[in-house]
LOBAMI-31544 format. One line per 5 residues: for each residue x, y, z of N, C-alpha, C, O, CB. Coordinates in steps of 0.05 Angstrom, whole numbers, padded with zeros to 5 digits. Glycine has a CB too. Layout:
X,Y,Z,X,Y,Z,X,Y,Z,X,Y,Z,X,Y,Z; ... .
This chain:
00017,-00024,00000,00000,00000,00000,00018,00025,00000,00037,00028,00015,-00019,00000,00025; 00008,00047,-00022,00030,00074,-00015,00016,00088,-00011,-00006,00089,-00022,00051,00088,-00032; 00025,00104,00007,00013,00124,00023,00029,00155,00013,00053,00158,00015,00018,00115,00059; 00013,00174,00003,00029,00201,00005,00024,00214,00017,00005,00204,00028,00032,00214,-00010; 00026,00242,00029,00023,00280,00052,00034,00286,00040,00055,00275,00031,00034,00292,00085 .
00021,00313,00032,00032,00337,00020,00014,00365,00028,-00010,00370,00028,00033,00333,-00014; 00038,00380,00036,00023,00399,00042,00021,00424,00022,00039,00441,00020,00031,00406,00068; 00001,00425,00008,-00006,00433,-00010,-00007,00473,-00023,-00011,00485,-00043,-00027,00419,-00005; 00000,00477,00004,00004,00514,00011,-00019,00527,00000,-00014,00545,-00017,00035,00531,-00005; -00048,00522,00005,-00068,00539,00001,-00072,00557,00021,-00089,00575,00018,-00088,00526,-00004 .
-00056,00554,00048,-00065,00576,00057,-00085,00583,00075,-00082,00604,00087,-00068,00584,00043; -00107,00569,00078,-00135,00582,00085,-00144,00593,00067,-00151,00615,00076,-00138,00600,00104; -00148,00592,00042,-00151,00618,00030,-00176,00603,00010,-00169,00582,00001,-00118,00634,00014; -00192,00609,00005,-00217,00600,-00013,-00218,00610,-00033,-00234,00601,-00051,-00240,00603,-00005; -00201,00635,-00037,-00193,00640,-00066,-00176,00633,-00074,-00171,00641,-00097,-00190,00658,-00074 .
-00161,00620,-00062,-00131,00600,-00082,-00140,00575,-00088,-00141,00558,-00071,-00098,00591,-00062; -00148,00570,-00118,-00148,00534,-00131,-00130,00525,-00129,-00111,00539,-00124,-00152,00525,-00159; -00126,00491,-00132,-00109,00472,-00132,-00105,00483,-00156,-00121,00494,-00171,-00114,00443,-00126; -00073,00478,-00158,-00070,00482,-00195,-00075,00453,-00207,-00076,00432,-00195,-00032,00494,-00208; -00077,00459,-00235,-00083,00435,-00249,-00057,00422,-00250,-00063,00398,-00251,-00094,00439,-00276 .
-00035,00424,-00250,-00007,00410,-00249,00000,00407,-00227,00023,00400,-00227,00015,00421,-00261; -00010,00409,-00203,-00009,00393,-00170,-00033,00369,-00169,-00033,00353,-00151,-00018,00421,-00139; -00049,00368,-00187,-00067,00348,-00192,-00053,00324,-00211,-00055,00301,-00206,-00093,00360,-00204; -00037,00336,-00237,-00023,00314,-00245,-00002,00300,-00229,-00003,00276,-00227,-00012,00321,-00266; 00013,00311,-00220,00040,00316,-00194,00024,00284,-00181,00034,00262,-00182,00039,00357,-00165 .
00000,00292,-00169,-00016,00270,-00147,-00014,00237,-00161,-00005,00216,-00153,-00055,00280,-00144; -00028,00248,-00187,-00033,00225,-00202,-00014,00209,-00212,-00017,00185,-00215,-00045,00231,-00220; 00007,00223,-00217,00034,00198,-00225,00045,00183,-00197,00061,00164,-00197,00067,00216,-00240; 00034,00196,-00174,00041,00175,-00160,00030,00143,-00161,00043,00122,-00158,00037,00184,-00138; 00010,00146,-00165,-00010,00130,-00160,-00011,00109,-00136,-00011,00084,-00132,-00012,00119,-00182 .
-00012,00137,-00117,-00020,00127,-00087,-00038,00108,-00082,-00059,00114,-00095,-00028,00146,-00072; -00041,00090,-00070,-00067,00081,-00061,-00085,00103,-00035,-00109,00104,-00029,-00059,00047,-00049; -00071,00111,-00027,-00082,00132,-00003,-00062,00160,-00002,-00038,00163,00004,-00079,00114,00032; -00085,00181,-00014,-00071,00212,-00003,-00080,00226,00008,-00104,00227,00012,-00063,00229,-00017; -00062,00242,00017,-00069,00262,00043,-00056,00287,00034,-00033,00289,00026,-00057,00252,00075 .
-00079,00312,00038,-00063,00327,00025,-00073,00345,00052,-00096,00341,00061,-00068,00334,-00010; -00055,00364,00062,-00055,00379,00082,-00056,00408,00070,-00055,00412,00046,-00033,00373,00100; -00057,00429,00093,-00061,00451,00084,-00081,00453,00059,-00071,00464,00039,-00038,00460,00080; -00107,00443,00055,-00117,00434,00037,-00150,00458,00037,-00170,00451,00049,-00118,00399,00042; -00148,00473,00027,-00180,00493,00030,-00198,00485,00010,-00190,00479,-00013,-00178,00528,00027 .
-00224,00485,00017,-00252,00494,-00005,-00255,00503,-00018,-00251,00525,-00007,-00267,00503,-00004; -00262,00510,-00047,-00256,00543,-00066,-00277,00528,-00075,-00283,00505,-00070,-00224,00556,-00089; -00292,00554,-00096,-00310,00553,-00105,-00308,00524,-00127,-00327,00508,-00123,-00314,00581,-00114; -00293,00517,-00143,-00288,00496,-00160,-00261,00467,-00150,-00246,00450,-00160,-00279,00515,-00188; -00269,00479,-00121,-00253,00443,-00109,-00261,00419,-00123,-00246,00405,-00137,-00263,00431,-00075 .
-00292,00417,-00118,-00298,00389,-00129,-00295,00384,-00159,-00293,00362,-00170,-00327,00383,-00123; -00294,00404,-00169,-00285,00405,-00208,-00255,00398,-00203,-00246,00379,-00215,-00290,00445,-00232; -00241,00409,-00189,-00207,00408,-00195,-00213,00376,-00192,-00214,00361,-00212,-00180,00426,-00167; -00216,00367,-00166,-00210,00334,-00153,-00221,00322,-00174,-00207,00305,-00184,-00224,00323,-00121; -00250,00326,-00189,-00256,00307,-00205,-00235,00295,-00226,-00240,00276,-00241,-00276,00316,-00218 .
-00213,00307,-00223,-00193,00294,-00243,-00186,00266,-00229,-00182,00245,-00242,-00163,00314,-00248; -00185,00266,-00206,-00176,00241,-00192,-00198,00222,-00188,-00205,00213,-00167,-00164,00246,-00166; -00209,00217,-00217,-00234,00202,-00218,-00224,00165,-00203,-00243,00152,-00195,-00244,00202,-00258; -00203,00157,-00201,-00210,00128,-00191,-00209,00124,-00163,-00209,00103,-00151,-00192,00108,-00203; -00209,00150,-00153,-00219,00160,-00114,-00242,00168,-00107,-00256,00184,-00119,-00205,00184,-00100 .
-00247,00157,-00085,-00262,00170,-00066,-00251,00195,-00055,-00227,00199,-00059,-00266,00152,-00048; -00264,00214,-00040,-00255,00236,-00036,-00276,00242,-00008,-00301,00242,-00006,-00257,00256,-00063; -00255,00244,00010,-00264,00253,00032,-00258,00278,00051,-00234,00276,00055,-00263,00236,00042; -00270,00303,00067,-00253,00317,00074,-00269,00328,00098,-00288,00316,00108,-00243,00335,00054; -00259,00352,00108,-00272,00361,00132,-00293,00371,00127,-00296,00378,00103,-00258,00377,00148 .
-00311,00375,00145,-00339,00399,00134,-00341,00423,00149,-00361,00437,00153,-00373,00386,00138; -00317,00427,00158,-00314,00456,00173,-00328,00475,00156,-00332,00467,00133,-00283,00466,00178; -00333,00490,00159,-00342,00518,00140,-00321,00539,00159,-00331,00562,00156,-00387,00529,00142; -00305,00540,00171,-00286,00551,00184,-00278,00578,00170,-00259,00570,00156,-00266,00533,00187; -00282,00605,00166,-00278,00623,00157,-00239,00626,00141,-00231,00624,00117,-00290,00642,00182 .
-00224,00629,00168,-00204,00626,00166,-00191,00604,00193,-00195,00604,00218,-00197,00651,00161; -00172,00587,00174,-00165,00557,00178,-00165,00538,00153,-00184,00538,00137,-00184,00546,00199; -00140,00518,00151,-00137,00489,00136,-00149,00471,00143,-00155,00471,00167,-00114,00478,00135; -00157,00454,00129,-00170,00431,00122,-00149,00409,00121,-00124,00408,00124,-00185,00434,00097; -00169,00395,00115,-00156,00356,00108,-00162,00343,00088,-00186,00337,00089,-00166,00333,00127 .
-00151,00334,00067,-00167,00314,00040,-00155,00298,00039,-00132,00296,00030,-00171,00321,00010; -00172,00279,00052,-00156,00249,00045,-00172,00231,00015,-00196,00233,00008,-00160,00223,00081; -00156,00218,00006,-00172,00205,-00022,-00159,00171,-00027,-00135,00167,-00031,-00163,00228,-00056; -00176,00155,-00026,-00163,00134,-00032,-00179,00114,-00053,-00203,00114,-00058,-00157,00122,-00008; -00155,00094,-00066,-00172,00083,-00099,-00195,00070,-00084,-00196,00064,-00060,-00152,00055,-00126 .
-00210,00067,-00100,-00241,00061,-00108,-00242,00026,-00101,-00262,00013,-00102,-00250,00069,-00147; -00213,00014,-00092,-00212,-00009,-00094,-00223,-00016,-00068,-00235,-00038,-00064,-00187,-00018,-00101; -00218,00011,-00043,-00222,00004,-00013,-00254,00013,-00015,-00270,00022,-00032,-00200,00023,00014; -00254,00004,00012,-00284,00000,00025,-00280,00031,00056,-00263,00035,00074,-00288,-00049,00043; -00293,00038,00051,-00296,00059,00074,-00314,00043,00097,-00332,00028,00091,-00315,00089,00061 .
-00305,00047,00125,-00316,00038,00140,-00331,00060,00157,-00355,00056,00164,-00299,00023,00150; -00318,00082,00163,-00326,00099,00175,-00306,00128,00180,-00283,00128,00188,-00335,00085,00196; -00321,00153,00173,-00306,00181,00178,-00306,00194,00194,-00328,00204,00198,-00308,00197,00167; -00282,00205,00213,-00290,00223,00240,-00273,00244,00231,-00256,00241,00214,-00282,00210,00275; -00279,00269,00247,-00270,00296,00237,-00271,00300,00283,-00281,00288,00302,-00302,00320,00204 .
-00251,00326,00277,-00249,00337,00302,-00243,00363,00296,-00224,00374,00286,-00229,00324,00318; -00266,00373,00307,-00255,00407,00297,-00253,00417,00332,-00272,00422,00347,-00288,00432,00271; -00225,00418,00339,-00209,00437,00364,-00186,00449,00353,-00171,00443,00334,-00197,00418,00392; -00186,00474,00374,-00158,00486,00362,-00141,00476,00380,-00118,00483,00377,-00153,00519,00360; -00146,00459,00400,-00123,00448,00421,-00118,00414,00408,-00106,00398,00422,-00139,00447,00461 .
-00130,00407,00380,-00121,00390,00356,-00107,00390,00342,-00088,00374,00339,-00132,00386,00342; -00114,00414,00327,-00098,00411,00303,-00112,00401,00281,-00127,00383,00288,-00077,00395,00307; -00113,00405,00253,-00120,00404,00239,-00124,00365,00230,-00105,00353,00222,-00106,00424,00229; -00151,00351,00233,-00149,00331,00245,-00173,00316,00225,-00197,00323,00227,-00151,00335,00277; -00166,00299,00209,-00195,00284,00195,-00181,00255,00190,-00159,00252,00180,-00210,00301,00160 .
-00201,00233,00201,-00198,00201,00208,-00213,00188,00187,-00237,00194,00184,-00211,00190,00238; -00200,00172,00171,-00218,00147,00159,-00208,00120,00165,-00184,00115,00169,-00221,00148,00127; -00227,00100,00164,-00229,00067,00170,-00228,00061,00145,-00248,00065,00130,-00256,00052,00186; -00209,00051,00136,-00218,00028,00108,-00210,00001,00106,-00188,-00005,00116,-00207,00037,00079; -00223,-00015,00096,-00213,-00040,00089,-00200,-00044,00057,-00209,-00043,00034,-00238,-00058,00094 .
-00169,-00051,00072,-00155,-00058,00049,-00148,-00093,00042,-00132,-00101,00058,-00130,-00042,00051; -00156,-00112,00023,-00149,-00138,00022,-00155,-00154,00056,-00143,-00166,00074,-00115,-00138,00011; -00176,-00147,00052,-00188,-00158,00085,-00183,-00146,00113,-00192,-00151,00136,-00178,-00186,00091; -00166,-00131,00106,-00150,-00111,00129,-00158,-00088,00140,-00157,-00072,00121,-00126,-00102,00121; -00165,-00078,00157,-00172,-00051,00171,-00160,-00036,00176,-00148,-00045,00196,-00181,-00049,00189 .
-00152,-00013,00171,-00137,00009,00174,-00154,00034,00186,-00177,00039,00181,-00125,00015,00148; -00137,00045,00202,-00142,00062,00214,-00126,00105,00197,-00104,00110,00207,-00131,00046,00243; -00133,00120,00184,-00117,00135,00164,-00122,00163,00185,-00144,00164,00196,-00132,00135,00127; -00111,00176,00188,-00107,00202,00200,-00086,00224,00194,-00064,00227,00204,-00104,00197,00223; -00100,00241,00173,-00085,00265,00167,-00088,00284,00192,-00103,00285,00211,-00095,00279,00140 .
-00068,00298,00183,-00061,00318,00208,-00044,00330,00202,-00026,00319,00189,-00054,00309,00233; -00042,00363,00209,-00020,00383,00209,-00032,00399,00235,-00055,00406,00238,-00018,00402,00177; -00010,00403,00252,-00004,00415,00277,-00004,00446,00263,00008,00455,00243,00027,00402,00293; -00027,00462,00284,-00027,00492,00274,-00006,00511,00283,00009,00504,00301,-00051,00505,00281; -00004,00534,00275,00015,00551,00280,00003,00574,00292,-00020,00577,00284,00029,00556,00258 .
00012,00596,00314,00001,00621,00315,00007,00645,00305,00020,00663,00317,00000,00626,00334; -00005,00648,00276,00001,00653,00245,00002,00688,00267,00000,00706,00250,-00032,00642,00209; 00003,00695,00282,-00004,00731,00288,00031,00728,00296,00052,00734,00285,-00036,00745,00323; 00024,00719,00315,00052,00711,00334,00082,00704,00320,00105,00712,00325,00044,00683,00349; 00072,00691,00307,00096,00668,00297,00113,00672,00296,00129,00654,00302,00099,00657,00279 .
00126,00707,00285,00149,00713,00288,00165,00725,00315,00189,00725,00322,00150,00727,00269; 00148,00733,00323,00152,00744,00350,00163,00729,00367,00187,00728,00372,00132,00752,00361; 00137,00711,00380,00141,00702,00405,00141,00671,00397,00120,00659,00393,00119,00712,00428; 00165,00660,00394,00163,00629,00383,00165,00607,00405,00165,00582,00402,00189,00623,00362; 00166,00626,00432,00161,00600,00454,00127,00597,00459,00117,00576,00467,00178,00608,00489 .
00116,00617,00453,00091,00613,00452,00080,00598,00424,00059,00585,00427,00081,00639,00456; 00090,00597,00403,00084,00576,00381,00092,00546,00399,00076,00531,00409,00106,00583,00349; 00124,00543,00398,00130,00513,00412,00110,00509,00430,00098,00489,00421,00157,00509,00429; 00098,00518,00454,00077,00511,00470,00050,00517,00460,00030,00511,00472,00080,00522,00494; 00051,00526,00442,00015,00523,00419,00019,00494,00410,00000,00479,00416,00011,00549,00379 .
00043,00478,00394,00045,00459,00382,00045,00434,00403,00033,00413,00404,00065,00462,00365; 00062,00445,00420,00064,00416,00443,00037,00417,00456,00035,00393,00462,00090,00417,00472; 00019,00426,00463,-00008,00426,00471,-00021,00408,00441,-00037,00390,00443,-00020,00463,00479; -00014,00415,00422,-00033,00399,00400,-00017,00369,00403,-00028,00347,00404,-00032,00415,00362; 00009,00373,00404,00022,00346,00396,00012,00327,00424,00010,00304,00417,00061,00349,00392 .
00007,00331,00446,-00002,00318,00473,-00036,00312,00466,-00049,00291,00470,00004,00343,00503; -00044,00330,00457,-00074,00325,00459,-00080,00301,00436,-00099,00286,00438,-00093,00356,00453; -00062,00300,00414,-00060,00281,00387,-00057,00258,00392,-00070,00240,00381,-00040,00285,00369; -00032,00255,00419,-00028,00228,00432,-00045,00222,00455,-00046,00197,00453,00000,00224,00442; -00057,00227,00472,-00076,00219,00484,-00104,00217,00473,-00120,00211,00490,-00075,00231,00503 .
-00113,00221,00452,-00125,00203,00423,-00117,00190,00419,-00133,00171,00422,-00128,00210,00400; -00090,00178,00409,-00075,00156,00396,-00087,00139,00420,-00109,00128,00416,-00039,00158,00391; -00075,00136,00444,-00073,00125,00462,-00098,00116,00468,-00097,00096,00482,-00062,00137,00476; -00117,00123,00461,-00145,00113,00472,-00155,00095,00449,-00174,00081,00454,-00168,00140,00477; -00144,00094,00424,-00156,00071,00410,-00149,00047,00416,-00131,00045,00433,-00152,00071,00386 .
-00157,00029,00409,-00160,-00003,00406,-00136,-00007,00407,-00124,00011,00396,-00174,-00018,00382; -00118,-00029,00420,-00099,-00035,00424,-00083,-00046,00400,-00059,-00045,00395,-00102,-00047,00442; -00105,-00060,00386,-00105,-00085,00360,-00112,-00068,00326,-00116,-00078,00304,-00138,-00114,00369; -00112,-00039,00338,-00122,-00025,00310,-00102,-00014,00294,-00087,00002,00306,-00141,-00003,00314; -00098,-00018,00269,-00071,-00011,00257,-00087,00016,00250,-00110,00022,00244,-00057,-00033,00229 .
-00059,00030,00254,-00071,00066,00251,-00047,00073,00235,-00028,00057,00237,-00075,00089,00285; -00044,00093,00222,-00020,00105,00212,-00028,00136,00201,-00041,00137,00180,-00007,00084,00187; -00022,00162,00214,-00029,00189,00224,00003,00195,00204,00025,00187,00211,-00033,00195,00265; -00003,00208,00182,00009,00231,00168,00004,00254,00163,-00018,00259,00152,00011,00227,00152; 00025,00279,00170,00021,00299,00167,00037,00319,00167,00061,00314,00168,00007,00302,00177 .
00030,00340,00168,00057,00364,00170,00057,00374,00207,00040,00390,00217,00047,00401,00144; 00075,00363,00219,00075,00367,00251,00080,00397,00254,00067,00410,00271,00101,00349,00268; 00102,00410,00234,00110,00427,00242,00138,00435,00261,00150,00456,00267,00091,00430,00248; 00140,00408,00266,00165,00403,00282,00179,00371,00273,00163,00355,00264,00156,00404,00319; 00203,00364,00275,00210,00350,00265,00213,00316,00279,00218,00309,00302,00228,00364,00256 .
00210,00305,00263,00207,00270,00286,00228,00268,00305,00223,00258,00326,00212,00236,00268; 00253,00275,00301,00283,00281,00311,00275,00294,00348,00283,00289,00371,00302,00312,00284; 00258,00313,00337,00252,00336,00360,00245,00316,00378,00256,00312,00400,00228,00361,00356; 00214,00297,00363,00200,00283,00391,00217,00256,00407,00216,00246,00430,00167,00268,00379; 00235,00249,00381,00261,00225,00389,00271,00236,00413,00267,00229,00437,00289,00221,00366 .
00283,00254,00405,00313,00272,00430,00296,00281,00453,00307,00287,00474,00333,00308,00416; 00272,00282,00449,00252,00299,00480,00228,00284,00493,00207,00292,00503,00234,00333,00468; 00236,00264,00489,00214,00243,00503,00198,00258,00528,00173,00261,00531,00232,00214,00518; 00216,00264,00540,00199,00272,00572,00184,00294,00565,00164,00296,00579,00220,00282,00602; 00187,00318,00542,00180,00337,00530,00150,00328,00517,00128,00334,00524,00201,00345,00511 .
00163,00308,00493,00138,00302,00472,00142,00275,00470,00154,00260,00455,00137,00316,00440; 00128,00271,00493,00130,00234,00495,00107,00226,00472,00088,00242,00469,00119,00217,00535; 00107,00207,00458,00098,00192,00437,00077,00171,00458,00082,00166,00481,00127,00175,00417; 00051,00160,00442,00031,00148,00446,00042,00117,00456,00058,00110,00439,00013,00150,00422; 00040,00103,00471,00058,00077,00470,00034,00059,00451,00010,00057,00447,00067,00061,00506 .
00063,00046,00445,00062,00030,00425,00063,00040,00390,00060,00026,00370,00037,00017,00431; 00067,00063,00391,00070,00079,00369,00100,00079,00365,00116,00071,00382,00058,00108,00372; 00108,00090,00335,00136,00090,00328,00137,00115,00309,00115,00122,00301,00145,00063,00314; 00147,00122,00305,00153,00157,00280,00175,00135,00256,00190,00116,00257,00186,00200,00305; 00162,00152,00236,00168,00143,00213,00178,00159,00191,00163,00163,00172,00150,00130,00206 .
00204,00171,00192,00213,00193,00177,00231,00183,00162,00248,00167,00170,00223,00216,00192; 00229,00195,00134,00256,00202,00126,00278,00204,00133,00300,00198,00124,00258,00215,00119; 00269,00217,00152,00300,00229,00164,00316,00209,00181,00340,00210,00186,00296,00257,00185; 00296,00187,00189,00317,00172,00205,00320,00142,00185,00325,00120,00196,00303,00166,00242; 00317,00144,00154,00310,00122,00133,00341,00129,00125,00345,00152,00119,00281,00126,00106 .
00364,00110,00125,00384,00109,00124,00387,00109,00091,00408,00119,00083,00393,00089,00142; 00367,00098,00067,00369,00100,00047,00356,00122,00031,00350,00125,00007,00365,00081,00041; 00353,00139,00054,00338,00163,00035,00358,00188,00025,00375,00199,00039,00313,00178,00054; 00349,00193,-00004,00364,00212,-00013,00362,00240,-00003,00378,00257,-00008,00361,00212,-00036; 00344,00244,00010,00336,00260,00021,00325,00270,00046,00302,00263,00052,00327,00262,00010 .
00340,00288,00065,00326,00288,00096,00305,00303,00112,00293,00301,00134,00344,00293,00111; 00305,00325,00082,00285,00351,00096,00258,00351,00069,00261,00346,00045,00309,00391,00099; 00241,00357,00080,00208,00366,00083,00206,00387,00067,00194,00388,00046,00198,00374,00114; 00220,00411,00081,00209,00434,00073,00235,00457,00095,00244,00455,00118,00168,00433,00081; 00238,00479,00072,00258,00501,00074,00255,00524,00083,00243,00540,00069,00266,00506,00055 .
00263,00529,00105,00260,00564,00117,00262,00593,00100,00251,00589,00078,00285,00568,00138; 00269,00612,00101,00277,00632,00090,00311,00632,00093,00329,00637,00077,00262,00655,00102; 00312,00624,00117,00344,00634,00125,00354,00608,00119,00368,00600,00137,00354,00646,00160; 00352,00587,00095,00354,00564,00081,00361,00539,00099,00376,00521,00092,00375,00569,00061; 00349,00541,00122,00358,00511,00144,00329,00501,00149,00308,00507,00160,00376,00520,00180 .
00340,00483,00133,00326,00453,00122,00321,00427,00153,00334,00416,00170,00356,00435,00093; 00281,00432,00142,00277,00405,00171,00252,00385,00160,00240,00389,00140,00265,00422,00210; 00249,00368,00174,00246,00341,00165,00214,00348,00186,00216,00339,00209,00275,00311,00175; 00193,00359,00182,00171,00370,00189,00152,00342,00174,00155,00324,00191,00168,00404,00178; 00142,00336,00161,00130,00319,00156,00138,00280,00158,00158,00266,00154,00126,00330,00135 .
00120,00276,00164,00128,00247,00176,00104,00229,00179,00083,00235,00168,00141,00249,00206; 00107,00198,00198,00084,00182,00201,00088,00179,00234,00107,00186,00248,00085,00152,00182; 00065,00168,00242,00063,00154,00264,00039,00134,00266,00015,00139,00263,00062,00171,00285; 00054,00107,00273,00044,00087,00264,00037,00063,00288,00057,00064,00301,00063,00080,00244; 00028,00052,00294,00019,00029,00305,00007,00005,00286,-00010,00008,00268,-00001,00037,00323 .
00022,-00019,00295,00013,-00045,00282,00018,-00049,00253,00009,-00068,00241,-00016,-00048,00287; 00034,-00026,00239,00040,-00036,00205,00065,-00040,00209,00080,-00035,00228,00035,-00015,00177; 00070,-00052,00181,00106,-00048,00172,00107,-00030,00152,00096,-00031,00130,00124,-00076,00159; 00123,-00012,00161,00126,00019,00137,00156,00004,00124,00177,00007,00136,00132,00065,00157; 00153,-00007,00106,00171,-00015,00084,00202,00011,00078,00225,00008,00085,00146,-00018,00056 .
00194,00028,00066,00204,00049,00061,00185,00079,00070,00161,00081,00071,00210,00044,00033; 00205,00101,00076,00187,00129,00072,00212,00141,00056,00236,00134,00058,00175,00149,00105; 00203,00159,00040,00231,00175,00022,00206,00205,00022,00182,00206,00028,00245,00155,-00025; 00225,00224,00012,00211,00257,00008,00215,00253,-00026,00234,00252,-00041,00235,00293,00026; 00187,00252,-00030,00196,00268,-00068,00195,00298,-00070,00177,00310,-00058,00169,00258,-00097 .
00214,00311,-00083,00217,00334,-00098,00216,00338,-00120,00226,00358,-00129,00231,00342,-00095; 00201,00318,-00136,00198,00323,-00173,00180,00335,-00180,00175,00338,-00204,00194,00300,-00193; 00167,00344,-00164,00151,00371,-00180,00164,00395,-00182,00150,00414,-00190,00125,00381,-00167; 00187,00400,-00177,00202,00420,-00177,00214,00421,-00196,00221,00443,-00203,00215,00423,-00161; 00220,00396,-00214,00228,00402,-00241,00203,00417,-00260,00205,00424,-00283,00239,00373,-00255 .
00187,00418,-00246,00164,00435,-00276,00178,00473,-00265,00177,00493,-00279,00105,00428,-00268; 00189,00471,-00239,00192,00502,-00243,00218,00508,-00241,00223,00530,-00231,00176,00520,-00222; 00238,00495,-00248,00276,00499,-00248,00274,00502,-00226,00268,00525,-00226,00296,00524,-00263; 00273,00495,-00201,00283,00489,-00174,00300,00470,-00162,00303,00447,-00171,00266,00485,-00162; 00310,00478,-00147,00324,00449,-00130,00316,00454,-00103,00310,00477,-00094,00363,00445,-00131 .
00315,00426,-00088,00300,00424,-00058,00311,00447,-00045,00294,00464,-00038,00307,00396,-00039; 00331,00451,-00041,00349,00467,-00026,00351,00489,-00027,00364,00504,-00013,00367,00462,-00028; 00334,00494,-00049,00335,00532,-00044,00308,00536,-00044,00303,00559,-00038,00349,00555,-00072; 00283,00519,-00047,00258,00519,-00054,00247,00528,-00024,00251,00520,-00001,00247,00490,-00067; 00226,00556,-00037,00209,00566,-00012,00189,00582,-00026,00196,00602,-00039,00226,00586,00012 .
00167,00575,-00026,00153,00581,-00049,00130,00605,-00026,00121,00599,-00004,00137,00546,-00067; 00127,00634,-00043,00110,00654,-00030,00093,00646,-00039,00085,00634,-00019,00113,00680,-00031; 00076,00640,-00055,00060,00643,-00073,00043,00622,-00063,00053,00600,-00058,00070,00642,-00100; 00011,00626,-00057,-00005,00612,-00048,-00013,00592,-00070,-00016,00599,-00094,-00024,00628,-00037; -00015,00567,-00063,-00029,00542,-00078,-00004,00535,-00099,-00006,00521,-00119,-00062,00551,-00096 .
00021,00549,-00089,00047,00523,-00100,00058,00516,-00079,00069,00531,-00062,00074,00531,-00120; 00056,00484,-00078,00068,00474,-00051,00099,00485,-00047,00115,00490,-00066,00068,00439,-00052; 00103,00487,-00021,00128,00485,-00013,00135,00464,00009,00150,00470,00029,00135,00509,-00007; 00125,00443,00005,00138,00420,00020,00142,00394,00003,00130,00396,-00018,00120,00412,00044; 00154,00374,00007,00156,00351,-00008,00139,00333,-00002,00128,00332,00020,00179,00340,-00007 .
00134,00314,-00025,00117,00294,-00015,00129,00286,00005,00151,00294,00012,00109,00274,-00032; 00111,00261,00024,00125,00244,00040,00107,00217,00027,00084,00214,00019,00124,00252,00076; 00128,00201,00031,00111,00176,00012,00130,00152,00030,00154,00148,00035,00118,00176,-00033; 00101,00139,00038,00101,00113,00049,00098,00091,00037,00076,00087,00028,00087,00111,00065; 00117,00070,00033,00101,00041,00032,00098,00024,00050,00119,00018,00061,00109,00025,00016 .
00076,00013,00057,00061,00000,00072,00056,-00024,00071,00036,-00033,00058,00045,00009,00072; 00069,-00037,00082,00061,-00084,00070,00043,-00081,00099,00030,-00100,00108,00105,-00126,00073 .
């Protein structure tokens, strides 16, 4: 099973469309399950997605003025069992699906940890303690499901898997859970996510998983060849062109 996150840089914004070449971008993966973060409503969402005719398409129903969304989409081959949505700001940007894959139950949870978009530059100990309040409240959810339920939660944290490794007593992890980064994938060509201004590169997107085997995770950056970029200098202003890499899971 492959799994992709991408955070898609709409913004909040209901006047920024998906472009039509972040819809092809999707399609050559040919994920069995995507998650696309930072993901908003616009007047012609459901026309853009209809390109990804061999998915289902599922997402939040916030009507949230300003705030991101969640679109998760997976082939037409699975069976939906059931959809939960959580709209808190002590969450995080948060939408759950059940599907059955080849007799198997999965548990799917996109997620991107919010930021305090007023603040942010200012006072960044007050961001770190906006995020560790979401990242605690995320795992004591984890923690309350089924012991026996395979779950696997991708998204843009905002902080890097490294961070929650080195700070256990800080951002202790759900037990029985494991982080699943790039960054700690000894064959990956690649270690970072997504690029600052002041060009220092971090590994912000990731998995957390119970009960699968994540085969491989790697970061793609080939949509950057449609605009002469390289990962490493890539920081995109411009609303509704991503500036993060895929993260792509395979899943036995």
């Amino acid at each position: 099973m492959k799994i992709i996150e991408w955070n898609i840089n709409q913004r909040a914004s209901k006047e920024t469309e998906i472009k039509d070449w972040v819809i092809e971008e999707i399609k050559k993966t040919e994920a069995d399950i995507i998650v696309l973060t930072e993901f908003k409503k616009t007047e012609k969402w459901k026309e853009k997605l209809s390109k990804l005719s061999g998915y289902y398409k599922f997402n939040n129903s916030i009507e949230e003025e300003h705030g991101n969304e969640i679109l998760i989409a997976i082939k037409k081959d699975y069976s939906l069992i059931e959809k939960k949505e959580i709209f808190n700001d002590g969450m995080g940007d948060f939408l759950q699906i059940k599907v059955v894959c080849c007799g198997k139950e999965y548990t799917i949870i996109g997620y991107r940890s919010r930021i305090l978009v007023d603040g942010y530059k200012e006072d960044k100990t007050a961001n770190a303690e906006f995020k560790k309040k979401q990242f605690e409240n995320l795992n004591k959810y984890l923690q309350e499901l089924p012991d026996d339920e395979n779950v696997i939660v991708v998204g843009d944290f905002n902080f890097t898997g490294n961070y929650v490794k080195e700070n256990e007593t800080d951002y202790p992890i759900a037990e029985g859970y494991s982080i699943k980064s790039p960054q700690f994938n000894e064959n990956a060509s690649c270690k970072w996510s997504f690029v600052h201004h002041n060009k220092s590169r971090v590994a912000i997107d990731f998995a957390i998983c119970k009960n699968v085997y994540v085969k491989d995770t790697h970061y793609s950056w080939d949509y950057l060849d449609r605009i002469d970029k390289k990962p490493e200098d890539w920081k995109s202003e411009c609303k509704g062109t991503p500036d993060h890499a895929m993260l792509v899971l395979e899943v036995k």
